[in-house]
MARMARMAR-24345 format. One record per residue (C-alpha): residue in one letter; x, z, y. Coordinates in Angstrom, 1 decimal, decimal comma, padded with zeros to 4 digits. Example, Ala and Ser with C-alpha at 12.3 -4.5 7.8 and 13.67 -1.06 7.14 Angstrom:
residues 2
<site aa="A" X="012,3" Z="007,8" Y="-004,5"/>
<site aa="S" X="013,7" Z="007,1" Y="-001,1"/>
end
This chain:
residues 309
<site aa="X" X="060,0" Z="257,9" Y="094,0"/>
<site aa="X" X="059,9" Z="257,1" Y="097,7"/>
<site aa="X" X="061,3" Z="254,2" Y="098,9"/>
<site aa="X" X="060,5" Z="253,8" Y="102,7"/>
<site aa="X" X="064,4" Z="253,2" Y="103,4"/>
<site aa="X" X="065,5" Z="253,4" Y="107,0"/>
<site aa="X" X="063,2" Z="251,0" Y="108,7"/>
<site aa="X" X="062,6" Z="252,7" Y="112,0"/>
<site aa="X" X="059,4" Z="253,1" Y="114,4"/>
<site aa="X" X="058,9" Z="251,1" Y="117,1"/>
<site aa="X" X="056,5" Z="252,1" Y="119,6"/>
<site aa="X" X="056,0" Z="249,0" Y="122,2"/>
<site aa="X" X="055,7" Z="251,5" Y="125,3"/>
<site aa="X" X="059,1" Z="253,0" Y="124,3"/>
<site aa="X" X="060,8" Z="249,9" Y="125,2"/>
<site aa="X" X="058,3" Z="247,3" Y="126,8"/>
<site aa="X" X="060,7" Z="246,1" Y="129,3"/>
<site aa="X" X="063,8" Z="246,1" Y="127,2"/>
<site aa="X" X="061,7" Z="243,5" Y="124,8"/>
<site aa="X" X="061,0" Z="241,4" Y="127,7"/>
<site aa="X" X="064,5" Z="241,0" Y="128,8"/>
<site aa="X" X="065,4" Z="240,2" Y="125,5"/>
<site aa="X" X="062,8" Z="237,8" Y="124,9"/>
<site aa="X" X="063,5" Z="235,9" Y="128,2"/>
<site aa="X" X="067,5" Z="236,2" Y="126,9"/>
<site aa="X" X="065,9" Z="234,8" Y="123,4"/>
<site aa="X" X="064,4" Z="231,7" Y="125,5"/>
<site aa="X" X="067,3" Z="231,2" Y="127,2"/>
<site aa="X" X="068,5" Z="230,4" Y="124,1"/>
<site aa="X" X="065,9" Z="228,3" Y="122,4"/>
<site aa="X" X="065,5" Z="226,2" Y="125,0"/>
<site aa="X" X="069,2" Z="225,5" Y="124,9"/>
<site aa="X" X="069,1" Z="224,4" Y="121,0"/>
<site aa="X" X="065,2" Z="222,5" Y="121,7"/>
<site aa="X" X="067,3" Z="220,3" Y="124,3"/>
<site aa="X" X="070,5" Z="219,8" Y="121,9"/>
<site aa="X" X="069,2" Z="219,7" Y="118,5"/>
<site aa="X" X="067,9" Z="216,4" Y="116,7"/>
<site aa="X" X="064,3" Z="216,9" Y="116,0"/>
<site aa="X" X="063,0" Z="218,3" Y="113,0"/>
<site aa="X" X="059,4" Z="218,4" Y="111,5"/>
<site aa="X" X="057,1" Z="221,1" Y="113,1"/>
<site aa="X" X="059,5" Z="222,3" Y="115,5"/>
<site aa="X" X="061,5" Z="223,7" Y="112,7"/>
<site aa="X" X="064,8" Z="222,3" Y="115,1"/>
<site aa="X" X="064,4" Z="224,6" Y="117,7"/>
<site aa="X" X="063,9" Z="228,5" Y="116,3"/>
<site aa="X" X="066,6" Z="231,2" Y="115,7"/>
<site aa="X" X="067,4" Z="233,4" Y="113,2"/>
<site aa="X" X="068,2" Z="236,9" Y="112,0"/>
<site aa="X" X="071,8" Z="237,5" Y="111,1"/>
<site aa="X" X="074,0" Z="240,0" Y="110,0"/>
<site aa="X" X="075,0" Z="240,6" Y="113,8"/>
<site aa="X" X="071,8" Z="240,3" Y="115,3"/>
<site aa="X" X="070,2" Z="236,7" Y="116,4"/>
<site aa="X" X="071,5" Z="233,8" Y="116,1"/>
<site aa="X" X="070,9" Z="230,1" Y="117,0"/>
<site aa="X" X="073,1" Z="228,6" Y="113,9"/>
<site aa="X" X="075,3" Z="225,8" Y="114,9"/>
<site aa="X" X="074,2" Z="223,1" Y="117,1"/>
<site aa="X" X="075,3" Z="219,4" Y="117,4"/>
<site aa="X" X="077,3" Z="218,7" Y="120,8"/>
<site aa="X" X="079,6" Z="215,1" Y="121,3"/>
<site aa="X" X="080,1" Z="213,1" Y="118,7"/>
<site aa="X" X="078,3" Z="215,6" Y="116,1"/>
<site aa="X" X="081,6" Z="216,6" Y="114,3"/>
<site aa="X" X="081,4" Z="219,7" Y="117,6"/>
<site aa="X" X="079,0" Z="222,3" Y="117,4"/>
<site aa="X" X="078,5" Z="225,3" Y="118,8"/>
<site aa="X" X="076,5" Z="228,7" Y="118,0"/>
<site aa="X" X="074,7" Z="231,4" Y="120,7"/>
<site aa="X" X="074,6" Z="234,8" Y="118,8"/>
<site aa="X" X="073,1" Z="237,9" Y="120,3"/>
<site aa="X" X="075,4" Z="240,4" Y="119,1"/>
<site aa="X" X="073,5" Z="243,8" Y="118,8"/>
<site aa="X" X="076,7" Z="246,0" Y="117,7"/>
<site aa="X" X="078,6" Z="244,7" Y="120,3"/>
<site aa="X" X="076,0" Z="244,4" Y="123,0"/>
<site aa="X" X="077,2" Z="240,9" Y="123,8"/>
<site aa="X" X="076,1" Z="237,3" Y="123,9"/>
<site aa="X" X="078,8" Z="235,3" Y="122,2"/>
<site aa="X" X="079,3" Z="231,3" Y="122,4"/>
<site aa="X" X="081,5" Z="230,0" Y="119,5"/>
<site aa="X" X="082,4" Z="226,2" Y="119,2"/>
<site aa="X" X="084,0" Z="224,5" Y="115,8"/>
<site aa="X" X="087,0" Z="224,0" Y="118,2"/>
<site aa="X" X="087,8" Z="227,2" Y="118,0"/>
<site aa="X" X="086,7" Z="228,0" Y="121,7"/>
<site aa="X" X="084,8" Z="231,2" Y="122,6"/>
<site aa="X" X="082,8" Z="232,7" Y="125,9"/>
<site aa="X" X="081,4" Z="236,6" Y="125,8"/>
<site aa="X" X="079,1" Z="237,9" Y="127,8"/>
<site aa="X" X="078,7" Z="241,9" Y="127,9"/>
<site aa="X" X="075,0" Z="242,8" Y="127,7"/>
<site aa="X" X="073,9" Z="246,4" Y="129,6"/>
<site aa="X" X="071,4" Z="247,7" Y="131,2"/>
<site aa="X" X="071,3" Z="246,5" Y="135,1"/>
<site aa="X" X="072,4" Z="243,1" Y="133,8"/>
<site aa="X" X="069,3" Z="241,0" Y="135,0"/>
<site aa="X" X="067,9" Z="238,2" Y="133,3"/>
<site aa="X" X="069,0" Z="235,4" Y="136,2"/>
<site aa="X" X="072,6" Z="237,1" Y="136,4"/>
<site aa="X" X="072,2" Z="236,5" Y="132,8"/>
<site aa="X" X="071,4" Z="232,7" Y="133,0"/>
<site aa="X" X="073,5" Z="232,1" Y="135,5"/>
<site aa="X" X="076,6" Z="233,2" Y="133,4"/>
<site aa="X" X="075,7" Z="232,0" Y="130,2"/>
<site aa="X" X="075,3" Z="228,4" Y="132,0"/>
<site aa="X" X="078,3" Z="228,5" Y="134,0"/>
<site aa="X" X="079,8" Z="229,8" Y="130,2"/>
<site aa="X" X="078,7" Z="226,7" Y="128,3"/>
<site aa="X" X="079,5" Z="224,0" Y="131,0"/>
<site aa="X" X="083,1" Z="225,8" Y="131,2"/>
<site aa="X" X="082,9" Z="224,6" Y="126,9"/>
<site aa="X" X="082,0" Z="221,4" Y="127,9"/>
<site aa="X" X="078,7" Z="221,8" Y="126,5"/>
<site aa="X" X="075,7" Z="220,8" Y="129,3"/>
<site aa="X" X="072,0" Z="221,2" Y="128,1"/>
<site aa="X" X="069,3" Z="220,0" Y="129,9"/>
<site aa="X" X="066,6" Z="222,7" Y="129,8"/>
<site aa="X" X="063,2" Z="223,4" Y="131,6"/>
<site aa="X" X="064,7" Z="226,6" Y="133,5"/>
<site aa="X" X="061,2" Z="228,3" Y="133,4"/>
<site aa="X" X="059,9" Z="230,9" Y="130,8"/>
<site aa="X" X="057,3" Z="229,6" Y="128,2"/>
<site aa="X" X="054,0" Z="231,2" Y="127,7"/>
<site aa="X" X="055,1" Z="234,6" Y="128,9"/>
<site aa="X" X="053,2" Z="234,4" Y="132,5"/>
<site aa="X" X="056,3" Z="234,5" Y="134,6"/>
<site aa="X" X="056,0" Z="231,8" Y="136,8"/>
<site aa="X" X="059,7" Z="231,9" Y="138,2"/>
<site aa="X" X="062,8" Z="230,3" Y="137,2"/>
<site aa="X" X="065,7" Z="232,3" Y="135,4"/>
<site aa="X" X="067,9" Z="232,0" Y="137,5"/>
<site aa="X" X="065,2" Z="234,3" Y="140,0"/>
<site aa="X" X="064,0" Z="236,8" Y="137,8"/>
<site aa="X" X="065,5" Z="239,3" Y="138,7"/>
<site aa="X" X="062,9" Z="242,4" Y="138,1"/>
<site aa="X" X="064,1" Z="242,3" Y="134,2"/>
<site aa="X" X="067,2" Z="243,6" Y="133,5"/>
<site aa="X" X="067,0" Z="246,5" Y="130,8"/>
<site aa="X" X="068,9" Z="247,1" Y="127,9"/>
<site aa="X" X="067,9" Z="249,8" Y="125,7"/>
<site aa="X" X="070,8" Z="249,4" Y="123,2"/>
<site aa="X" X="068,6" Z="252,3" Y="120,6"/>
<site aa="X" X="065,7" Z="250,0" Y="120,8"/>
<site aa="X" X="067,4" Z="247,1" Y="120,5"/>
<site aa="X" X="069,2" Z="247,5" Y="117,6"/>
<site aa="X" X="065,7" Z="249,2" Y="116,0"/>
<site aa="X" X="063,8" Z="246,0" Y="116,7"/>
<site aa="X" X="066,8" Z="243,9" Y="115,1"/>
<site aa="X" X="066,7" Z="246,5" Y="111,8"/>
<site aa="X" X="063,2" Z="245,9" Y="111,1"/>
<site aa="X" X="063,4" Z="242,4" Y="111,6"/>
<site aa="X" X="066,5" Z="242,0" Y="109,5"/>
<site aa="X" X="064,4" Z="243,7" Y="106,7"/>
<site aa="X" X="061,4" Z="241,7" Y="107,4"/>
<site aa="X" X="063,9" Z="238,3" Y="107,3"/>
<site aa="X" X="064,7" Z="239,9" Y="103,3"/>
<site aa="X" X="060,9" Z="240,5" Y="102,4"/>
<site aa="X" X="059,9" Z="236,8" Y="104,0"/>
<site aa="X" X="062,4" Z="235,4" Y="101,8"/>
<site aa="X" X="061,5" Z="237,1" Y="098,8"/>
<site aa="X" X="057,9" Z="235,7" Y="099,1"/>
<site aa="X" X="059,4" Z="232,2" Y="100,5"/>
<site aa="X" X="060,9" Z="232,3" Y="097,0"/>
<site aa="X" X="057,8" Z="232,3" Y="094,9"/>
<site aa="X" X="056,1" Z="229,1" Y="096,1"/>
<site aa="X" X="057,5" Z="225,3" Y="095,2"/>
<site aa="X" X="055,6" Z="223,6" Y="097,9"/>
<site aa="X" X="057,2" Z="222,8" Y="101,2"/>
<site aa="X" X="058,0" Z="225,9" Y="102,5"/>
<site aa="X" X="059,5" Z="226,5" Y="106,0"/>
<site aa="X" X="062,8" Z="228,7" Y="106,8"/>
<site aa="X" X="062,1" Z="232,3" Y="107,6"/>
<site aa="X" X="062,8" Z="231,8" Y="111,4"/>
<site aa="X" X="062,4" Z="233,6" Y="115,2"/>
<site aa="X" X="059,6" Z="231,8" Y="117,3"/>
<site aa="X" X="061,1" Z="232,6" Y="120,7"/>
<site aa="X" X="057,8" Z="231,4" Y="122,6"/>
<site aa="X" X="056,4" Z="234,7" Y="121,3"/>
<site aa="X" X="059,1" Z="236,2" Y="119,7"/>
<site aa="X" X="057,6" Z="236,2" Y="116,1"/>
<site aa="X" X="059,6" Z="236,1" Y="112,8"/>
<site aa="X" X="057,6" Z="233,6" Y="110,4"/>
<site aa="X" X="057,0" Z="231,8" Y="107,9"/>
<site aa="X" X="054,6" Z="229,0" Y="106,6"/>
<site aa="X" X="053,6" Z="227,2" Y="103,3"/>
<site aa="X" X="052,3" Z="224,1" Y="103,3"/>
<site aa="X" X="049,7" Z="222,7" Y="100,9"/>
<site aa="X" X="051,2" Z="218,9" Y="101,5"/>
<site aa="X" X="047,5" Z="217,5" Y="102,7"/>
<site aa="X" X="047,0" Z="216,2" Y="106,4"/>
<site aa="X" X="045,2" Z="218,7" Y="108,7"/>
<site aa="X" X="042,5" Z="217,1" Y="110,7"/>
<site aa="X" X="043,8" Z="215,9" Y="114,1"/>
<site aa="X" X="044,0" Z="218,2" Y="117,0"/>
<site aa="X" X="041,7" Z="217,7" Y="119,9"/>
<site aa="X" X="043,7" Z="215,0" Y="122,2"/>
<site aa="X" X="044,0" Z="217,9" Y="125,3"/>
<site aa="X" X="046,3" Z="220,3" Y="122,4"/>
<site aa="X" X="049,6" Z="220,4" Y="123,3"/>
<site aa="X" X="052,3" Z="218,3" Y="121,5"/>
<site aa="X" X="054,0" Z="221,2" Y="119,6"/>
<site aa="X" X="050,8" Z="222,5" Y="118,2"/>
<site aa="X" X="049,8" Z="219,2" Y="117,0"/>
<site aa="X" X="053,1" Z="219,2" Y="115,1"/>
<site aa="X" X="053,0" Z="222,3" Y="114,0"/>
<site aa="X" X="049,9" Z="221,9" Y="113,2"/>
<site aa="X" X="050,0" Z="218,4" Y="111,4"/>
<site aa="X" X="049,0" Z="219,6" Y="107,8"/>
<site aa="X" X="047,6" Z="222,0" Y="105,8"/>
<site aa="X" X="049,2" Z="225,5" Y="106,4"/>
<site aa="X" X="049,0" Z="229,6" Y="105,8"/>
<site aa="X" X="051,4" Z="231,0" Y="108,0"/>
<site aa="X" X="052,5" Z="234,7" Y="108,0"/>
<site aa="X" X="054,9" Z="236,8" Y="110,4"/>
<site aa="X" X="055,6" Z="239,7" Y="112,2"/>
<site aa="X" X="056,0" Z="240,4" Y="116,1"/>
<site aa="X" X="056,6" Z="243,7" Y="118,1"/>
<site aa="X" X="053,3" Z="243,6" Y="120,1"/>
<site aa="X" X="052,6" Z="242,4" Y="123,2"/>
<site aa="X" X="049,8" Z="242,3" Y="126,0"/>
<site aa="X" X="047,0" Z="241,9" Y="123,5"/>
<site aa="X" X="048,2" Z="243,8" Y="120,9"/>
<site aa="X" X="050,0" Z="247,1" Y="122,0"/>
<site aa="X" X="051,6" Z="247,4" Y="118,3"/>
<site aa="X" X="053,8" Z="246,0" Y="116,2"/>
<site aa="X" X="052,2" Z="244,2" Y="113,4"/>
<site aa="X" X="052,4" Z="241,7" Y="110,2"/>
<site aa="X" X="049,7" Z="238,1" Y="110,5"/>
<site aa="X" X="048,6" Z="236,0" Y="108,3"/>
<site aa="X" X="046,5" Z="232,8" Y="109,2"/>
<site aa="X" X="045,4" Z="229,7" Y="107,5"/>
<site aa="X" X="045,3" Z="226,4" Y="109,6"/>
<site aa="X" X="042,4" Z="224,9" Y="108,8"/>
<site aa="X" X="040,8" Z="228,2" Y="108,2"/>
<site aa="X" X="038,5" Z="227,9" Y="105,7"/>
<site aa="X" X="034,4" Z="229,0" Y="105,7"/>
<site aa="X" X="034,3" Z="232,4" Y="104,5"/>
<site aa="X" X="037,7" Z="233,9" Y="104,7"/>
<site aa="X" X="037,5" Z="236,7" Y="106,5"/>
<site aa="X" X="035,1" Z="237,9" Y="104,1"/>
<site aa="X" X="037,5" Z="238,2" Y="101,0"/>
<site aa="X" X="039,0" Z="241,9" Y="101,2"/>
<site aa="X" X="042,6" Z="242,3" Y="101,8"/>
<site aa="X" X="045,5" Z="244,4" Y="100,4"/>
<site aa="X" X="046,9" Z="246,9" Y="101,1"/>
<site aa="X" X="043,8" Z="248,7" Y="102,3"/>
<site aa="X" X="045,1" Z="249,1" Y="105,7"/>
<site aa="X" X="044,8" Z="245,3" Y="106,5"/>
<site aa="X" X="041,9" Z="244,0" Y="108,5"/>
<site aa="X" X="040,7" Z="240,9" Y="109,6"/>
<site aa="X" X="040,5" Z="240,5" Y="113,4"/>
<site aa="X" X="039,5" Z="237,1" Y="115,6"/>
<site aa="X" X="042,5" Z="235,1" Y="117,0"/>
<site aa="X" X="041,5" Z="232,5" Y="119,9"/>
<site aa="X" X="038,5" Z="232,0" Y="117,6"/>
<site aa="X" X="039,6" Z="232,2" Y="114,1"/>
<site aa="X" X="040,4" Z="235,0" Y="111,7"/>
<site aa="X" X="043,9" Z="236,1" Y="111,7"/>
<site aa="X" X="045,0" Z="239,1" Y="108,8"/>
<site aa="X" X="046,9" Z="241,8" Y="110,4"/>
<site aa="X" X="048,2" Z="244,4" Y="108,8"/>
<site aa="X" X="049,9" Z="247,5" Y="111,1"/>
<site aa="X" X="053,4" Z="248,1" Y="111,3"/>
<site aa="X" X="052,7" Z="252,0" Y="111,6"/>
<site aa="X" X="050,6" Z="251,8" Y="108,3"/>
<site aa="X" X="053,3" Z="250,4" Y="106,5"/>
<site aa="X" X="055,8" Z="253,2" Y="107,3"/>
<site aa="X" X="053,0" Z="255,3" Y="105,8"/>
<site aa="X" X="053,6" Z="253,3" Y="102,1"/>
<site aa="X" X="055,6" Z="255,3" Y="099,4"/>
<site aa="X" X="056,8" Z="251,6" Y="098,8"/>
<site aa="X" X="056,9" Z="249,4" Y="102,1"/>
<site aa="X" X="058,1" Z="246,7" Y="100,8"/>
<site aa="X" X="056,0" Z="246,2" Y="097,7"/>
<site aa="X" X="052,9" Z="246,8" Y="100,3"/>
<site aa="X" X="054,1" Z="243,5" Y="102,5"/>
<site aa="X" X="054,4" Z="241,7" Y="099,9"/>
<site aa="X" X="050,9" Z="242,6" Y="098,4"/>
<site aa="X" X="049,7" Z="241,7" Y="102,2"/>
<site aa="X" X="051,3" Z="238,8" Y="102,0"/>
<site aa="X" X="050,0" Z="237,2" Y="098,8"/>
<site aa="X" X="046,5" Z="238,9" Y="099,5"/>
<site aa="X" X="046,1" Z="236,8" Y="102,3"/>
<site aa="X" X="048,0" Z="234,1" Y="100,7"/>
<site aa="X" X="045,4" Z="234,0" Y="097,6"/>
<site aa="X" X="042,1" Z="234,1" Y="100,7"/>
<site aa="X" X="043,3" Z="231,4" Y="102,3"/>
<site aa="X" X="044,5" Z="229,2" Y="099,5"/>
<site aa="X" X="041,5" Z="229,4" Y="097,1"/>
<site aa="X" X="039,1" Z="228,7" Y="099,8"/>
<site aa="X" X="040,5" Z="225,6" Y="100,6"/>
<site aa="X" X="041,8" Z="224,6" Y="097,5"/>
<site aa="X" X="045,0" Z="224,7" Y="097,0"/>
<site aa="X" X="046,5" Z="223,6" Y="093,4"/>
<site aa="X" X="047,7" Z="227,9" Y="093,3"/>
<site aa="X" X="049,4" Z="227,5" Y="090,0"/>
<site aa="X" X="050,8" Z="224,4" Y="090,5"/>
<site aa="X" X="052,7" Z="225,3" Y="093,7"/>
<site aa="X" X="053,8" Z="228,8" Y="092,2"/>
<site aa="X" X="057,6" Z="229,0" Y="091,1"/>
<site aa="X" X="058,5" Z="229,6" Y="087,1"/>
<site aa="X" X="060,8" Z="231,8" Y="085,8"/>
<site aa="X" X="064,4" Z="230,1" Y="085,5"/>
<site aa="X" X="064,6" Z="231,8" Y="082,2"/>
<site aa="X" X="061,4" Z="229,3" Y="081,4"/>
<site aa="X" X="062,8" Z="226,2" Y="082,8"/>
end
């Protein structure tokens, strides 16, 4: 029986500039929780997540901690909603013309009128617009089709994630948005200290980057890669690995700044009769590479039956 489901295409040319306005709206928003929420190891504190309604930041600590607040990006609405536990609200209509410094310069004026005033670096991260928000005004599309395609896939994505999250008993981070990149993710940690970072590395990688990991996610494309596509990577990556074939057929190894990275096309997996059983075989195919080769305790770490508890 086919099972492909309703997980659409997503060509990156088809909506290039839509996903650049949304992952400048996505920053916006990150940055907003990076200034407000305690700290967290491996920068675990500052992502966002996939929700029912689209993105969310979850709730975030303002005053005296008992008051939080939430950013969701609301894709059925095409809206940006601010919801506090006093029972205060702000919306902000998303459409296309809205640019992304009209944007910023509502959704700050919206959260100091809540009494809620981060302290951000105005500036995107890592995205090679060297402008503030509050001036870029060249982005401003909304492809509401697209949008909502891009939130499907990553909503089912979020459901696969978890499913494999849920087979490992080591430390295990949530499945969560990267907004630098825009990356849904998710990493298992071996619990042994990585070797330290070259002193020049930036402070979030050496965080991130502290111990033993194999991270895997999924991102829409972007300069580089003009695809959307599954990764897998292990941090250190052991001698060898991209030697050791990977599953499903389709997946390859390519070179990453320097090191192997798996990646496994999001157009081959529509091709699957059973999508979802072929990301999870990527995923524990380049989970198994990585692990054996540097020597993880594999059984050790993997989750028993409850029924055999």
């Amino acid at each position: 029986m086919n099972k492909r489901l309703s997980i659409p295409e997503l060509p990156l040319q088809a909506w290039e500039k839509s996903k650049i306005t949304l992952h400048l709206i996505l920053q916006i928003f990150g940055k907003v929780r990076l200034n407000m929420t305690p700290r967290k190891n491996h920068w675990w504190f500052i992502t966002e997540y996939v929700s029912s309604r689209g993105f969310t930041t979850s709730h975030i600590p303002c005053g005296d901690g008992i008051n939080t607040f939430e950013i969701n990006y609301n894709v059925h609405a095409s809206q940006v909603e601010i919801f506090t536990s006093l029972n205060t609200e702000k919306i902000i209509p998303l459409y296309n013309g809205l640019s992304v410094a009209s944007f910023y310069k509502q959704i700050m004026k919206a959260l100091d009128e809540l009494n809620i005033h981060p302290k951000i670096i105005d500036k995107p991260f890592d995205m090679g617009i060297n402008k503030r928000f509050a001036e870029i005004e060249e982005y401003h599309h909304y492809d509401e089709e697209y949008v909502k395609r891009f939130w499907k896939i990553m909503l089912w994505v979020d459901g696969v994630f978890n499913e494999f999250s849920g087979r490992f008993y080591g430390k295990t981070c949530p499945v969560q948005l990267y907004w630098h990149h825009m990356d849904l993710a998710v990493t298992r940690f071996s619990g042994k200290k990585a070797p330290p970072m070259d002193p020049s590395a930036r402070i979030s990688d050496k965080d991130a980057y502290s111990h033993e990991v194999i991270s895997f996610g999924f991102w829409a494309g972007d300069d580089n890669v003009r695809e959307p596509a599954f990764y897998a990577y292990a941090y250190p990556s052991p001698d060898g690995i991209d030697k050791i074939k990977l599953l499903p057929q389709k997946a390859v190894w390519i070179d990453s700044n320097g090191s192997p990275m798996a990646f496994y096309r999001y157009n081959d997996l529509l091709k699957e009769e059973n999508p979802r059983e072929a990301l999870l075989v990527f995923l524990e195919s380049t989970y198994q590479a990585g692990a054996k080769l540097a020597g993880w305790d594999i059984e050790e770490l993997k989750t028993i039956d409850l029924d055999k508890l």
